[in-house]
N, C-alpha and C positions, 0 to 999 in steps of 0.2 A: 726219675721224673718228679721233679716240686712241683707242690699249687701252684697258681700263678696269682691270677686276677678276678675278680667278680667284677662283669662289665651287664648292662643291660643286653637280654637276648634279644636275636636280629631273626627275620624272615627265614634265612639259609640253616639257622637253629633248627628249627619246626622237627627236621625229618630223625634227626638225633635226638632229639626231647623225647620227642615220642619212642625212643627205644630205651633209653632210661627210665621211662615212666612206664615200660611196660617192665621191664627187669626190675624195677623197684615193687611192683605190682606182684610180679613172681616171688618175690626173695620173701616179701614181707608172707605170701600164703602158706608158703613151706618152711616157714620158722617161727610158727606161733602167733601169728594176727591173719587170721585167711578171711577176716574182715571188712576189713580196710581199704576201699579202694575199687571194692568187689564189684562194682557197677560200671567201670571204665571209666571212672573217671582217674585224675585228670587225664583228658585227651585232648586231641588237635584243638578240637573249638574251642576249648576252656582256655588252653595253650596260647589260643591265637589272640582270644579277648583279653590276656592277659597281657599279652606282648603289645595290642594295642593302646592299652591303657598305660604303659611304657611302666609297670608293674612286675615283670617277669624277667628273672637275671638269670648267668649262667655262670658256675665257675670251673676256668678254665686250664689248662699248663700250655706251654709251646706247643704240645701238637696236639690234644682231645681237649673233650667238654666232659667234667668228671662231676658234675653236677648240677641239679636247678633250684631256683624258688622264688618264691614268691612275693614282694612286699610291698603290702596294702597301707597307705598310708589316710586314717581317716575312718571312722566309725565303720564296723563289719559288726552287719546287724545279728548275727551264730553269737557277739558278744555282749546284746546288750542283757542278757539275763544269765545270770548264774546259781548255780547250788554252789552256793561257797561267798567266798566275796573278792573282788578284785583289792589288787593294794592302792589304788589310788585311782581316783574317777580322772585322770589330766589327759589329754589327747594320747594318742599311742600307733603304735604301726602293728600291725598283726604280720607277723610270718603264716606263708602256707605251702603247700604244696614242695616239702623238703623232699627233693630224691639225691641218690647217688650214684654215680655211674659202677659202683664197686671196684673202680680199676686203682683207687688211692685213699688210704686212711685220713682219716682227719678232716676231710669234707665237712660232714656236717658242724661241728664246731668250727670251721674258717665260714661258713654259713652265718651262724649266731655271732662270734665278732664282728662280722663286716656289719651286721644290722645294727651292731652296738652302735657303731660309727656313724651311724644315719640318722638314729632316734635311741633316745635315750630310756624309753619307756614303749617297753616291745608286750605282748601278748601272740602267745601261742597257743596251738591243740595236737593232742592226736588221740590215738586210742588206745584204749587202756589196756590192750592185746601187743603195743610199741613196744616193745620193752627197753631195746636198743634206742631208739629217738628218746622214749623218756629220761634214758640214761645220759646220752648228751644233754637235751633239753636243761636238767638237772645240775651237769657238770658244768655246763655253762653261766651258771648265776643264778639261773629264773627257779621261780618260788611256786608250788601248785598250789592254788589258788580255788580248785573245787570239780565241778560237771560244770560245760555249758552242753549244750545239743543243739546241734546241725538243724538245718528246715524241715530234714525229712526224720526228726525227731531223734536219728542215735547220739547217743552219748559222747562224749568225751573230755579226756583230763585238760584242765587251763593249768597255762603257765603264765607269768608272767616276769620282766624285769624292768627292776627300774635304777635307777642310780638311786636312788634310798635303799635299796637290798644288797648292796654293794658288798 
């Protein structure tokens, strides 16, 4: 079974999302970040404001959904302060909410391609418990960039890429 396609997710997604994002949830506790995520998020609601803001994609092969995310295009205020420095103040799209359905390798890097494609000057996060995400994140271009912290104050590693880090 190949990748296929990354298409904006639709209403009839919702109930598969939400099973990826809880096995994402699981995978990430029992393999070293039991951190991350620990509050439930993301879930349906977060899910659904996401979908409505036409923000939240899926990618997919002919017959499942092997994975989501998220992309924000336009100031994410988690970014405007950092412990570190960003590589360049110019507009940007932040990725979030990376899961994988674990049924196909290579997800997460057909994630950060297709983002390439959309904007050329992306910012990321996760936590510093990701080991695997950072690994991707990393393999993929992007440059860490420092700490920013979430609203409810934890931490975590930035990434960011831009066609100057090429």
């Amino acid at each position: 079974m190949a990748i296929g396609k990354v298409r904006l997710a639709r209403y009839d997604d919702l109930d598969t999302l939400e099973v990826i994002y809880t096995r994402a949830r699981q995978f990430m506790h029992t393999h070293g970040n039991p951190f991350q995520w620990n509050d439930g998020h993301p879930n349906r609601n977060d899910l659904m404001q996401n979908l409505e803001e036409k923000e939240l994609y899926v990618v997919e092969s002919d017959t499942e959904i092997l994975g989501s995310f998220v992309l924000h295009f336009g100031t994410d205020p988690t970014y405007e302060k950092i412990d570190g420095a960003w590589l360049n103040e110019e507009p940007y799209a932040a990725i979030h909410k990376v899961a994988s359905a674990q049924t196909q390798r290579g997800v997460g890097s057909l994630i950060l391609s297709y983002c390439k494609t959309r904007c050329q000057n992306l910012k990321i996060d996760t936590h510093a418990d990701n080991l695997p995400m950072q690994k991707c994140i990393q393999k993929n271009g992007f440059l860490y960039t420092g700490t920013i912290f979430l609203q409810n104050g934890d931490p975590r590693h930035a990434y960011q890429f831009s066609d100057e880090n090429k």
